[in-house]
Structures are given as structure tokens and as C-alpha cells.
LOGU-300809 format. One record per residue: residue number from 0; chain; y negated, x negated, z negated of N, C-alpha, C, O, CB in turn. Coordinates in Angstrom, 3 decimals, decimal comma, m for minus. Atoms other than C-alpha are relative to their C-alpha. Glycine has a CB too. Layout:
N
   n chain      n.y      n.x      n.z     ca.y     ca.x     ca.z      c.y      c.x      c.z      o.y      o.x      o.z     cb.y     cb.x     cb.z
 NUM     A        Y        X        Z        Y        X        Z        Y        X        Z        Y        X        Z        Y        X        Z
...
This chain:
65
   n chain      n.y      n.x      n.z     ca.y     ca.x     ca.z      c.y      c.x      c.z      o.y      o.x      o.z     cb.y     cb.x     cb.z
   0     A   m0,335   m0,068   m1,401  m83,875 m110,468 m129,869    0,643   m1,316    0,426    0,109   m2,186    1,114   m1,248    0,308    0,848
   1     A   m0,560    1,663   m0,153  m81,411 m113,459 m129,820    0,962    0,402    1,490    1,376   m0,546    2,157    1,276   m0,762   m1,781
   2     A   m1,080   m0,479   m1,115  m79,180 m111,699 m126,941   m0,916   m0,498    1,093   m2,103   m0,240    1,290    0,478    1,825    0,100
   3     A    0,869    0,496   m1,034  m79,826 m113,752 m123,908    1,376    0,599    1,024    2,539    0,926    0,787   m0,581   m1,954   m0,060
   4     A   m1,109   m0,385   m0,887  m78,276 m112,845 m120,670   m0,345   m0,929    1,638   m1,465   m1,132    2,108   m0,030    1,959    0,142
   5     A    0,339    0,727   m1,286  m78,032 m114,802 m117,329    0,929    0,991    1,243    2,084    1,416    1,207    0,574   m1,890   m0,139
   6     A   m0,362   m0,328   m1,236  m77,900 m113,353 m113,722   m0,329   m1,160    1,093   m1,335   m1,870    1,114   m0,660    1,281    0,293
   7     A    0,652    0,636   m1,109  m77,447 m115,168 m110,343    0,203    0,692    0,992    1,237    1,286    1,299    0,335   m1,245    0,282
   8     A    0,105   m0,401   m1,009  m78,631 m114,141 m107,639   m0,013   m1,074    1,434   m0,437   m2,229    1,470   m1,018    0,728   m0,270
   9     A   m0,016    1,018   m1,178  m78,097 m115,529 m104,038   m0,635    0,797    1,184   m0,340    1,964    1,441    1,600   m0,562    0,397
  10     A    0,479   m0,711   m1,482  m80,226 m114,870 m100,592    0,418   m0,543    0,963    0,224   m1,750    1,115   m1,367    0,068    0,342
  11     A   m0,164    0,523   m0,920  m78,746 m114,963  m97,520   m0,650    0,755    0,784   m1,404    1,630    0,357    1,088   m0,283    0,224
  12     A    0,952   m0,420   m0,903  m80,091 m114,082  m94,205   m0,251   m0,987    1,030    0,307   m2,078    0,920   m1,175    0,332   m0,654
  13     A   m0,550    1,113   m1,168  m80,608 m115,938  m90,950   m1,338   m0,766   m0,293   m2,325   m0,638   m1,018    0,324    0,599    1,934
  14     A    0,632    1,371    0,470  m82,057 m118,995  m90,704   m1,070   m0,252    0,505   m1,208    0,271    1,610    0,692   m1,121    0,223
  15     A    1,346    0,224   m0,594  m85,669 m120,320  m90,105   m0,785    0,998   m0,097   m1,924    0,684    0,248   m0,007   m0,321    1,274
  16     A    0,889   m1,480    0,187  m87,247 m116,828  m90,689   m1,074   m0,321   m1,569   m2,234    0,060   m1,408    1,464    1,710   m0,351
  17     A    0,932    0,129    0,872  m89,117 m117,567  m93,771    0,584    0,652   m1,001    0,603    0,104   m2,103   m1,252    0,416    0,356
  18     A    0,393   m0,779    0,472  m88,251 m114,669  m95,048    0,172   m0,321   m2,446   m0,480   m0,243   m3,487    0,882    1,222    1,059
  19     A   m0,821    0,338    1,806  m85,858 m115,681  m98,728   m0,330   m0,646   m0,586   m0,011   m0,671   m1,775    1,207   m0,471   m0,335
  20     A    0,178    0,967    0,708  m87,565 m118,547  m99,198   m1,583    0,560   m0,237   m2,245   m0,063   m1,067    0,389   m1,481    0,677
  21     A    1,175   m0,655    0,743  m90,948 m116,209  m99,502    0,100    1,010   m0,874   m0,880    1,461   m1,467   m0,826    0,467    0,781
  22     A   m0,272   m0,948    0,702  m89,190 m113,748 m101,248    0,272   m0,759   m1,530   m0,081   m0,213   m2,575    1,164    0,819    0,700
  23     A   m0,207    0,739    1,677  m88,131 m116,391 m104,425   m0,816   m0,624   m0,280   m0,683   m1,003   m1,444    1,047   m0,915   m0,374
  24     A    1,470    0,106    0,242  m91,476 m117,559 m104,380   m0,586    1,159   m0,825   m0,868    1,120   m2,022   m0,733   m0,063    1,339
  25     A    0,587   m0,966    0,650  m92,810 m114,200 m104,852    0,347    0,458   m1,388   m0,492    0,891   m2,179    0,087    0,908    0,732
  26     A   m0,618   m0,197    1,139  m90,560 m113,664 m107,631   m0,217   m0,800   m1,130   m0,504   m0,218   m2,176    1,129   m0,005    0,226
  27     A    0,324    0,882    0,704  m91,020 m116,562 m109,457   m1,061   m0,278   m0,303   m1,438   m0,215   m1,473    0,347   m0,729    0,257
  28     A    1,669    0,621   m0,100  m94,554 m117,869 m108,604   m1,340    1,460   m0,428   m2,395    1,550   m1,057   m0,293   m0,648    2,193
  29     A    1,110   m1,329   m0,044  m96,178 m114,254 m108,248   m0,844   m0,268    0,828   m1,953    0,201    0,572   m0,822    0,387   m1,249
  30     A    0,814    0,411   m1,020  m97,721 m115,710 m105,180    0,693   m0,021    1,036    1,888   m0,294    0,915   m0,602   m1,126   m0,157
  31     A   m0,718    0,050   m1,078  m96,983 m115,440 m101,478   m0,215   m0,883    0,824   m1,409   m1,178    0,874   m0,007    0,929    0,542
  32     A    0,599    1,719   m1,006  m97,006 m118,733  m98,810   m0,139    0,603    1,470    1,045    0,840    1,712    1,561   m1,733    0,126
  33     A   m0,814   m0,604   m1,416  m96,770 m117,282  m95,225    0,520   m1,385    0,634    1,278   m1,326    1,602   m1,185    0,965    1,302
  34     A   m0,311    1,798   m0,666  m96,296 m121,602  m94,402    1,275   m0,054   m0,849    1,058   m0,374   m2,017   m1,422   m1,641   m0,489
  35     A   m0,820    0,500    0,649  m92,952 m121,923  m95,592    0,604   m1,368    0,872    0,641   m1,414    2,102    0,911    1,102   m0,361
  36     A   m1,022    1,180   m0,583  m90,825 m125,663  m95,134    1,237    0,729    0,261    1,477    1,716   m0,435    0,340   m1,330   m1,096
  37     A   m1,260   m0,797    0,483  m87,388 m124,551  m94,300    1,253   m0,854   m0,812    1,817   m1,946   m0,744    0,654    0,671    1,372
  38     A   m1,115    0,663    1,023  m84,997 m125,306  m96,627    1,678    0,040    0,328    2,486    0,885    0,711   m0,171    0,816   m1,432
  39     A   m0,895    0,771   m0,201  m82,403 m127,687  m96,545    1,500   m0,241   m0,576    1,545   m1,239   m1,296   m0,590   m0,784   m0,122
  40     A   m0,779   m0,752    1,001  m78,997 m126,559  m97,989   m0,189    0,826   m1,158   m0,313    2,037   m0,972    0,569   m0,656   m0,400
  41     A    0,289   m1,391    0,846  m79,514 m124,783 m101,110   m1,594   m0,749   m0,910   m2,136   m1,847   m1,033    1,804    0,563   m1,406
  42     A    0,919    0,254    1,275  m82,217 m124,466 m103,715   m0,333    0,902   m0,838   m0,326    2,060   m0,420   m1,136   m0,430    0,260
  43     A   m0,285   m1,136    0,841  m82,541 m122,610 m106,408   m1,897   m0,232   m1,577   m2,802   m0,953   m1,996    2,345   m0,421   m0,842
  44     A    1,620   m0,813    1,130  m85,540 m121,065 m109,178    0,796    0,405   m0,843    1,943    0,738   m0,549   m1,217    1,564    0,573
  45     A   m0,180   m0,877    1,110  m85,192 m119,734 m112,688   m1,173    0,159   m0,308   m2,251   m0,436   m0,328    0,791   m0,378   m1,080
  46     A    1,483   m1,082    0,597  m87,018 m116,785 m114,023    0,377    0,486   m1,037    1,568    0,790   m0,966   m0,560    1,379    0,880
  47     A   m0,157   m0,793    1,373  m86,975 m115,265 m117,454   m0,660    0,454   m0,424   m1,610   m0,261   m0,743    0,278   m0,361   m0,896
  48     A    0,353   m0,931    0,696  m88,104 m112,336 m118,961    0,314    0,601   m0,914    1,529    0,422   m1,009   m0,119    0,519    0,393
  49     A   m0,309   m0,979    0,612  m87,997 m109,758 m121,713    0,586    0,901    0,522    0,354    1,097    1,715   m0,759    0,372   m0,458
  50     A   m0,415   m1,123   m0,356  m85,968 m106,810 m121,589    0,143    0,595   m1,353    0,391   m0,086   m2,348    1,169   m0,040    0,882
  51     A   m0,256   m0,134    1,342  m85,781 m104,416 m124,299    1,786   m0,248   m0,576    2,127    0,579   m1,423   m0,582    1,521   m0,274
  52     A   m1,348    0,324    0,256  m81,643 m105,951 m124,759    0,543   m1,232   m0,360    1,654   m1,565   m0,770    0,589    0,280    0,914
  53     A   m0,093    1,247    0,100  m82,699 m109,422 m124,818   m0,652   m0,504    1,140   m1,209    0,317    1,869    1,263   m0,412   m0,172
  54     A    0,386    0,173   m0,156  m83,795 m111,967 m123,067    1,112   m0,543    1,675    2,220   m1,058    1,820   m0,701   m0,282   m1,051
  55     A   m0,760    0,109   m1,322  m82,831 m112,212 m119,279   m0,411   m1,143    0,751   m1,634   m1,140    0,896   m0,178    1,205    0,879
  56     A    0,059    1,226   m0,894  m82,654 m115,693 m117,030    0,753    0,195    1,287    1,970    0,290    1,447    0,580   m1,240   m0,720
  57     A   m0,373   m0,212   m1,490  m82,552 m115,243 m113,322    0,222   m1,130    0,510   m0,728   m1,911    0,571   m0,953    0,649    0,844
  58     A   m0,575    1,470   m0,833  m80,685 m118,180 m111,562   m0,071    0,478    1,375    0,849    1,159    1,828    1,775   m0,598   m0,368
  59     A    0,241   m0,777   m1,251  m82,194 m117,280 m108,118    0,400   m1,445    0,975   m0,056   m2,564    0,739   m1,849    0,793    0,161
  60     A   m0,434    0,721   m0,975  m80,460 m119,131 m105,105   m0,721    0,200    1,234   m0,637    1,342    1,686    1,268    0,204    0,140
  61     A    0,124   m0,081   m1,306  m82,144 m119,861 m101,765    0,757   m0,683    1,240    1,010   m1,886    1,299   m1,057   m0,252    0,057
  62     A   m0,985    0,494   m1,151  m80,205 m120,462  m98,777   m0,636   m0,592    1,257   m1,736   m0,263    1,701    0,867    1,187    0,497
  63     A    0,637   m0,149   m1,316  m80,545 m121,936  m95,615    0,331    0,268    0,942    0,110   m0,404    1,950   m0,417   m0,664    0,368
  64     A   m0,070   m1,234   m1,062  m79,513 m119,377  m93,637    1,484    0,076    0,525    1,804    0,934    1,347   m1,092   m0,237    1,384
């Protein structure tokens, strides 16, 4: 299973709501904050998993709004 594959993803959405920057948490962490900081131009998470095709790396972008 040497086949690696990279996706990025980007969240936008309006600003100060919490919402994207609890949503790439959840994704990543597997935990939810309802206290989010808000974030300050961009920031970004990687996630990687199995798939049965190889091995997949999520370049997840958070925005600030």
C-alpha cells in the first residue's frame, strides 16, 4: 500500500462563529471545544488515514472568515 494520495480541503464561512474552526478540530482531534480562539488568517491541520487505495493525507485549511 505505497499509493499515497493528498487532498486539500478549505473552510470558509463567516467570521467569528466558531463554527470551521470546531469542525477541523473534530476531524482531526476527535474532540469538540465549544471555547474556540478565533483564528487569525489561516491555519491549517493534517489528517491521514487508510483507504483500501492507499494512504490518504488531508491538508485541512481553516479560515478566518
Amino acid at each position: 500500500m505505497d499509493n499515497k494520495y493528498l487532498f486539500k480541503i478549505v473552510f470558509l464561512g463567516p467570521s467569528s462563529s466558531g463554527a470551521k474552526t470546531s469542525l477541523v478540530f473534530r476531524i482531526v482531534e476527535n474532540k469538540f471545544n465549544k471555547e474556540t480562539i478565533p483564528t487569525i488568517g489561516v491555519d491549517f491541520k493534517f489528517y491521514r488515514f487508510k483507504t483500501k487505495y492507499g494512504i490518504a493525507n488531508l491538508q485541512i485549511w481553516d479560515t478566518s472568515g
